[in-house]
N, C-alpha and C positions, 0 to 999 in steps of 0.2 A: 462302396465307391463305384462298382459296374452299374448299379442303378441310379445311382446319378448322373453316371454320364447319360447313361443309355435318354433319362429323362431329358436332362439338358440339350442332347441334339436335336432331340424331339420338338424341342419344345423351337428349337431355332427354323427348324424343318416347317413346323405349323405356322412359324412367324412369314418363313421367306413364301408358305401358301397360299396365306390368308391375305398376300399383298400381292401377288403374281394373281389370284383371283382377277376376274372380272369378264368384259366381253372380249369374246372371242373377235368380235371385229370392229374391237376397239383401232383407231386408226393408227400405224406408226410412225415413228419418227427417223423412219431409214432404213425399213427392213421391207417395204413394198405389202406383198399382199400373200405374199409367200411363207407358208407356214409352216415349212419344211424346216426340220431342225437336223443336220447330219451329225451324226458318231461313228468318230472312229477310232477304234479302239487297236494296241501294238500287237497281238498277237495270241496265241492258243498254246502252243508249245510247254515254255516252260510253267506256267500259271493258269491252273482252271478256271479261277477268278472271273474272266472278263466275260466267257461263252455263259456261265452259268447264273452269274450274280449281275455282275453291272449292267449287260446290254438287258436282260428282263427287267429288271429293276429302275433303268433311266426310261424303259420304253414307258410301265407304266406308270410311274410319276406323270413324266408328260403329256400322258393320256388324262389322267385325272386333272392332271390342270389346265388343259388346253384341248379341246375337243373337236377343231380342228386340225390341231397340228398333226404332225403326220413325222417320221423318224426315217431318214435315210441312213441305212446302215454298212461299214465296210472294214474287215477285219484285215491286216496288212500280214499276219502270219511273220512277222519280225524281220518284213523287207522294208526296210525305209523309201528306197525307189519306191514301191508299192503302193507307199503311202503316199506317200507327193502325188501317184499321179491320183489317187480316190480322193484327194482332198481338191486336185484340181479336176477331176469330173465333176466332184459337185457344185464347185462354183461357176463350172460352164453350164447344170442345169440350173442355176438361180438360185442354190440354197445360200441364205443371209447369216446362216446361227449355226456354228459348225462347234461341237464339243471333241478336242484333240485331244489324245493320249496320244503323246509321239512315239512312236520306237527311236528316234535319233533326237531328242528336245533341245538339243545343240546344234541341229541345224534347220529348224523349220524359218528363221527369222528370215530369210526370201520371199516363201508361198504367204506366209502369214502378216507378212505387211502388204503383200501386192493384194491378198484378201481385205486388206485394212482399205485401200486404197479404190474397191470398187466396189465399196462401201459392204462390205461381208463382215461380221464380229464373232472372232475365235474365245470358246472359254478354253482355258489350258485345263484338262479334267487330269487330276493325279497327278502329273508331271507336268514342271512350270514347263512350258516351250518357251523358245526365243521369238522374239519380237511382240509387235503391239496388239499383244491379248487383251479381251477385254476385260477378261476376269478370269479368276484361278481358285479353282475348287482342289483341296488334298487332305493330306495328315500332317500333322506336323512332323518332317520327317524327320530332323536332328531327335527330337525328342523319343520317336520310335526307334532308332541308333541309339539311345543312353539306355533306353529300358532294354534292349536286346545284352548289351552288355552289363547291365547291372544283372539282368536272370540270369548272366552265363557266371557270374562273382556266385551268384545264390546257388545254382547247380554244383562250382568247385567245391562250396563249403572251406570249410580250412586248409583247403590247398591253394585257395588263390593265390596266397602270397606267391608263395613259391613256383606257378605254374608259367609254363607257356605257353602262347595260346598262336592258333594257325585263323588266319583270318580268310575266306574267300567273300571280298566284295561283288556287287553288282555291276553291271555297265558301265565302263566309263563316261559312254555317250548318255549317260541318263543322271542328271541332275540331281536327282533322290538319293541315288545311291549315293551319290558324295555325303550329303545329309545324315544319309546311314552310318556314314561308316565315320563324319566326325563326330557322331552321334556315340557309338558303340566306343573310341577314342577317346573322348571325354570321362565315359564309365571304366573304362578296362585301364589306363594308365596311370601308375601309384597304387593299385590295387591289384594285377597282377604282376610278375617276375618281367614281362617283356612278351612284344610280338616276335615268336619264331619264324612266321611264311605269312606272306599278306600278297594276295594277286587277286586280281576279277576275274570273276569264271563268266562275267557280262552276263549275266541271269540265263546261262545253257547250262543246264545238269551234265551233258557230258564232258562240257570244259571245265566244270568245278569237280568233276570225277578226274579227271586229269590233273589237276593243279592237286588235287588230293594228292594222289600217286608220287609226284612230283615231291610236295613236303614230305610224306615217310619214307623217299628216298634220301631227302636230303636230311632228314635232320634223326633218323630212326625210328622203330615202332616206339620205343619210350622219350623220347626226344620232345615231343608236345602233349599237354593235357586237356585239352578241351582246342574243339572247334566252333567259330564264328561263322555263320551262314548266311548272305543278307535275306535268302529265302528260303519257301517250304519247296519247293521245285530241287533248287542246288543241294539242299539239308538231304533232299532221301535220296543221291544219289551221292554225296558226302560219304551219309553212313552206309551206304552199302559198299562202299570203298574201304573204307574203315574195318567195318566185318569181315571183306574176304584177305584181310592183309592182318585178320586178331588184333585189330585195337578197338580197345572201348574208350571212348571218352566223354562226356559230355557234348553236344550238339545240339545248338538252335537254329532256329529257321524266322519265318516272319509268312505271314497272308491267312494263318490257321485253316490251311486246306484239309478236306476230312480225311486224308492219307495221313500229314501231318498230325493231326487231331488223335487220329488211331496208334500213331506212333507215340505221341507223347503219354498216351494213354499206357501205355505198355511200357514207357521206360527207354525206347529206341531213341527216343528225341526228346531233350530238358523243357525244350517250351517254344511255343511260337506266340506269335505279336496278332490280339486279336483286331481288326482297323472295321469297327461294324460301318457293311458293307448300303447300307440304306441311308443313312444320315450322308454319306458322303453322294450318293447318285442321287438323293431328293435334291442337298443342295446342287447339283451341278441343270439336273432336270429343270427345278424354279428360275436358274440364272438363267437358261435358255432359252426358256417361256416369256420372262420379263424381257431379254432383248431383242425377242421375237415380236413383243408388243410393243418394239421402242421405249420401254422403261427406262431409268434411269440404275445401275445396278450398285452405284455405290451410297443408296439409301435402305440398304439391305447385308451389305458386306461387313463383318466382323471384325475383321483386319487388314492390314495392308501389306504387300511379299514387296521387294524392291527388284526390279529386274533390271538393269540395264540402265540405271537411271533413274524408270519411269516406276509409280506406285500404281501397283494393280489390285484392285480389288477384290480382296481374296476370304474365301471361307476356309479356315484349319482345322481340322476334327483331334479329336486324340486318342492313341491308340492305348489298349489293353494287352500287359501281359497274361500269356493263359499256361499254367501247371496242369502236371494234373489234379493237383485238389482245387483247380478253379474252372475245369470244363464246366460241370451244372453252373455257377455260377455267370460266366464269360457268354460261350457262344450257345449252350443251350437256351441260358435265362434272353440271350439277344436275339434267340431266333434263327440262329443261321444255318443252325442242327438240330433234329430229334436227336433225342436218345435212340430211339428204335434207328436211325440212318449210322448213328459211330455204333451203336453195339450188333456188329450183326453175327453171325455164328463165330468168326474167328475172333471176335473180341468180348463176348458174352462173359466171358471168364473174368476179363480186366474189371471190367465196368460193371459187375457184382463185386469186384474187392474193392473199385472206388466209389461205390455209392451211385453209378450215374444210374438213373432211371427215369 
């Protein structure tokens, strides 16, 4: 099954390439002469993901397919202010093709229609933002919400019936997480006893280390069997919550960061949600390029997300659960880890008793 996906994006990747080709100065149909593509990505803090993967990975995409374009780049640190004003510098230097990761995607529909309006074209990258995007590159996220919840059924084993479960959601302000968590609702309801504590920790490890503290106050050390995580950020500071209060429980996470990855290796954490990280920044990389060349993007687009009304053309990836007897298979077999980066002295041990090499 991971190699057919893996294939399948691939093969969408090479489709959305092979048509994003062409001359570099070919003429546009509304983007000037400007071949600047901004990304801007929410922040560092709780999620390695964006410093390590996405911004190397969209820069050289778009290198490979556009040879002059050129990346302005600007990381908002999970200030939304922040973010408005780097998404409105760039449009005061003339960038036309702006890839947004909002930290607030509930409230850009202001800057992103007035960017509509002096003719600038936002793709919404991972997270839909409000207003008239031109296109919307993610995961599908309900569907990464049913598989977190259906690994967390697989980790009770024959406790689920009986179990309760503590849920720490993501952000309110962030669109996905809803996604997630009716996601994870759809899996966990008639197949567990009931949600005992369900709050957002808004993707900060220390607020979902706090709403932890908060559930074992309120309901006992034995009072819940398993925790919901919407990430690997809030999950390893979950269970380190968890640990200094003597509970063990089951706990998932989501982004399979290599801390994550080491955890689930060892048993500290039941599974994270692998979303290979290439298939989604190629497509966001070719949407950018095509609307940088005045292309047309929805002779390229997959599906279509409803936002407000409007139908935007969207690419959905789909994500991978990862155990541990699915590491070689998952994130080694997709590249996103050596063996030699997860086994390093303190895991050497694990990863001879699971086979990774």
């Amino acid at each position: 099954m991971t190699r057919r996906l893996l294939v399948g994006t691939a093969a969408v990747s090479m489709t959305l390439s092979l048509a994003a080709c062409g001359s570099d100065g070919s003429k546009s149909s509304g983007t000037g002469s400007n071949k600047t593509i901004g990304l801007l990505l929410p922040e560092r803090a709780s999620s390695t993901r964006y410093e390590s993967f996405d911004k190397p990975l969209i820069e050289a995409s778009v290198a490979g397919l556009c040879t002059k374009c050129t990346i302005d780049y600007a990381n908002a640190d999970g200030d939304e202010g922040a973010q408005k004003q780097q998404f409105e510098d760039m449009l005061a230097r003339g960038v036309k093709v702006i890839l947004l990761d909002a930290v607030n995607a509930k409230a850009t529909a202001p800057w992103v229609d007035e960017a509509t309006r002096k003719g600038a074209k936002v793709v919404a990258y991972d997270r839909l933002a409000a207003g008239n995007v031109a296109a919307y590159v993610s995961f599908d996220n309900e569907r990464t919400g049913e598989l977190q919840g259906q690994a967390l059924i697989t980790a009770l084993g024959n406790k689920a019936s009986s179990a309760q479960v503590v849920m720490i959601n993501g952000a309110e302000s962030d669109p996905n997480a809803a996604d997630f968590k009716a996601g994870a609702h759809k899996a966990l309801e008639g197949k567990v006893k009931g949600i005992a504590y369900e709050q957002s920790g808004e993707w900060k490890p220390e607020v979902a280390a706090q709403k932890t503290t908060e559930a074992i106050g309120k309901l006992g050390k034995n009072g819940f069997q398993a925790v919901y995580s919407a990430n690997d950020g809030m999950a390893a500071s979950i269970i380190d919550t968890l640990k200094k209060s003597g509970v063990t429980v089951p706990v998932g996470g989501q982004d399979s960061s290599l801390d994550a990855i080491q955890r689930v290796l060892t048993g500290e954490q039941a599974y994270t949600i692998f979303k290979p990280y290439a298939p989604e920044t190629d497509a966001a990389a070719n949407l950018a390029v095509y609307l940088v060349k005045g292309l047309d993007v929805t002779t390229v687009a997959t599906s279509i997300t409803q936002s407000n009304g409007a139908q935007v053309p969207s690419m959905l990836l789909s994500p991978i659960v990862v155990t541990k007897e699915r590491i070689n298979d998952t994130v080694i077999a997709g590249g996103l880890y050596t063996a030699q980066q997860i086994c390093d002295a303190a895991h050497a041990a694990a990863c001879k008793d699971a086979g990774i090499h």
